[in-house]
PATI-373836 format. One line per field, with one value per residue (C-alpha): residue number from 1; x, z, y. Coordinates in Angstrom, 3 decimals. Each point is the difference from the previous one (the first is absolute). Layout:
BEGIN
pos = c(NUM_...)
x = c(X_...)
z = c(Z_...)
y = c(Y_...)
//
This chain:
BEGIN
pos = c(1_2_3_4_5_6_7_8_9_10_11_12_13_14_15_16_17_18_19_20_21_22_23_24_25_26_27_28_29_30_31_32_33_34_35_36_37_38_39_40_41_42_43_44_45_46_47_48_49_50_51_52_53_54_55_56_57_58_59_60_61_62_63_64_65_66_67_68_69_70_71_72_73_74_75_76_77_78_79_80_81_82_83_84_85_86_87_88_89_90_91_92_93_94_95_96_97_98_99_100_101_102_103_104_105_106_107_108_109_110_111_112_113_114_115_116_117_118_119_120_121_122_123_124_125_126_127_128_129_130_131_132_133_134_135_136_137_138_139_140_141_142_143_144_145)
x = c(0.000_3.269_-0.553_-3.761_0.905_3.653_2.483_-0.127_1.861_-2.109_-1.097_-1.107_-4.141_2.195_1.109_3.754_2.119_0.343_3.470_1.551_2.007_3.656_-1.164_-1.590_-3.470_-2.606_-2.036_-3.493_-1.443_-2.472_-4.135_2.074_1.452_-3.421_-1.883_2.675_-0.688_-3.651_0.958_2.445_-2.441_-2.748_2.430_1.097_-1.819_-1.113_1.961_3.193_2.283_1.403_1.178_-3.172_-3.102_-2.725_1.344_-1.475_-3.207_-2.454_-0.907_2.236_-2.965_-2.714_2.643_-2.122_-3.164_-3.425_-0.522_-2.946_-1.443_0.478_3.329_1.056_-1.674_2.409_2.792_-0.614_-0.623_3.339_2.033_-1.563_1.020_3.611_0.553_-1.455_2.484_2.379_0.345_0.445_-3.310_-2.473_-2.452_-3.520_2.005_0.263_-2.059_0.124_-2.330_-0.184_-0.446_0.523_-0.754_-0.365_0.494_3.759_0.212_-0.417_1.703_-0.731_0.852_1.292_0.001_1.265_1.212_3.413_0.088_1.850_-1.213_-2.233_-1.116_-1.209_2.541_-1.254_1.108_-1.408_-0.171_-0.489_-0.436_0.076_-1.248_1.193_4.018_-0.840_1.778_-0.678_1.522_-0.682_1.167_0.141_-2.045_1.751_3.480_1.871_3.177_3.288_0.096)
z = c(0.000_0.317_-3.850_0.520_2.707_-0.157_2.894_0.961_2.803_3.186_1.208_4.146_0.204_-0.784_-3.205_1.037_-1.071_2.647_0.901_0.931_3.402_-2.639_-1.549_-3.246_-1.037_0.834_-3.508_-0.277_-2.276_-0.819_0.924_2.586_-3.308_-1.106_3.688_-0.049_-3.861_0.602_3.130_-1.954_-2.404_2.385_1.826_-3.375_-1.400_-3.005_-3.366_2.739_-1.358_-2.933_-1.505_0.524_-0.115_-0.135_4.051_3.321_0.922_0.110_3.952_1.246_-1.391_3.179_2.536_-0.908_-0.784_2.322_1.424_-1.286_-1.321_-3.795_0.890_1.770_-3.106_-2.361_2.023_0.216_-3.788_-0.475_2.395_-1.910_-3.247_1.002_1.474_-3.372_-2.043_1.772_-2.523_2.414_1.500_-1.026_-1.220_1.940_2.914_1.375_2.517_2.016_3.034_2.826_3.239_2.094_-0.528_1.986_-0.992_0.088_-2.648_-0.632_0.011_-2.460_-0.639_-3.374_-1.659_-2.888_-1.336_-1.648_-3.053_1.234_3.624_1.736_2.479_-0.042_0.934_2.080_0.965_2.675_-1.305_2.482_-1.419_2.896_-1.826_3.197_-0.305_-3.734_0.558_-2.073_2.028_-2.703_1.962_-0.834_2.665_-0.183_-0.852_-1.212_1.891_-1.917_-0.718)
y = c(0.000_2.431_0.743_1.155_2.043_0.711_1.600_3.389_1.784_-0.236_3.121_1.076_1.444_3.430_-0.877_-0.324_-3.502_-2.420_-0.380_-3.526_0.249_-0.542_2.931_-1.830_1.164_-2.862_-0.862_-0.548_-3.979_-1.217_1.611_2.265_2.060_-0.300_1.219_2.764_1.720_-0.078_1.927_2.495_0.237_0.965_2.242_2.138_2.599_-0.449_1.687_0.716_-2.621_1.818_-3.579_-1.641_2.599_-2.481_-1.705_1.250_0.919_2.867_-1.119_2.823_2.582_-1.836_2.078_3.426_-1.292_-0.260_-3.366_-0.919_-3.647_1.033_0.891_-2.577_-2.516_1.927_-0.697_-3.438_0.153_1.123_-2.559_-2.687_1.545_0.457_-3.290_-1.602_1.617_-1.931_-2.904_-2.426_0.111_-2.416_2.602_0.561_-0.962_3.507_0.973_3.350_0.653_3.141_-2.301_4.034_3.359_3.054_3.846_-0.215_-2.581_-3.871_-3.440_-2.341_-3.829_-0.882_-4.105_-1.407_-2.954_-1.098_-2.610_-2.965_0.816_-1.991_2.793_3.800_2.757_2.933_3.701_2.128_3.937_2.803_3.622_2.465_3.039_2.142_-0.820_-0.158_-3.229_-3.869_-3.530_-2.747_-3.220_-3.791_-1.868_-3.428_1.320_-3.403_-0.667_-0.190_3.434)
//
């Protein structure tokens, strides 16, 4: 499965490389490269990569908006969008819910399933509207990182 999914430098919830204690970056393999692009790709604005223009997200634009129901459906519209462009998600596999919400933002649970896996992969995201601030984290981070 390393050729679906590749190696990637494994990065902290900050988006800093994870540093072995020699001194030698630790490397992501197998659905952990694949847990961590959905995550970058969530994480990125959308259009900011000047190589890539069409990866990220638009979910940065919910920080301003009114938390409201058809706001929070277009939000989970567009997790579930992003994470299928992955191409390693079996697609209709992508499912993003708001399980909180109160008037300084929302959390919401994201699923979705790998090809080749025989389980569903899931992120926690928490937009706190007041720090202006997004956490996307994996809920069953896979050891060997």
């Amino acid at each position: 499965m390393d050729d679906l999914f590749g190696r990637d430098i494994a990065l902290d919830d900050l988006g800093s490389p994870l540093v072995a204690g020699n001194g030698e970056l630790i490397l992501t393999d197998g659905a952990a490269t694949g847990v961590q692009d959905i995550r970058l790709r969530l994480g990125t604005p959308l259009g900011s990569l000047f190589y890539d223009t069409e990866f990220g997200s638009l979910i940065h634009e919910w920080y301003r908006d009114e938390n409201d129901r058809a706001r929070r459906d277009a939000f989970e519209a567009e997790v579930e969008q992003r994470v299928e462009e992955d191409p390693r998600v079996v697609l209709g596999t992508a499912n993003c819910t708001v399980i909180s919400s109160d008037d300084r933002g929302f959390t919401a649970n994201v699923s979705f399933e790998f090809i080749g896996e025989d389980h569903p992969f899931n992120l926690v995201l928490t937009l706190n509207s007041d720090k202006q601030e997004m956490v996307i984290k994996d809920v069953n981070p896979r050891s060997g990182l």
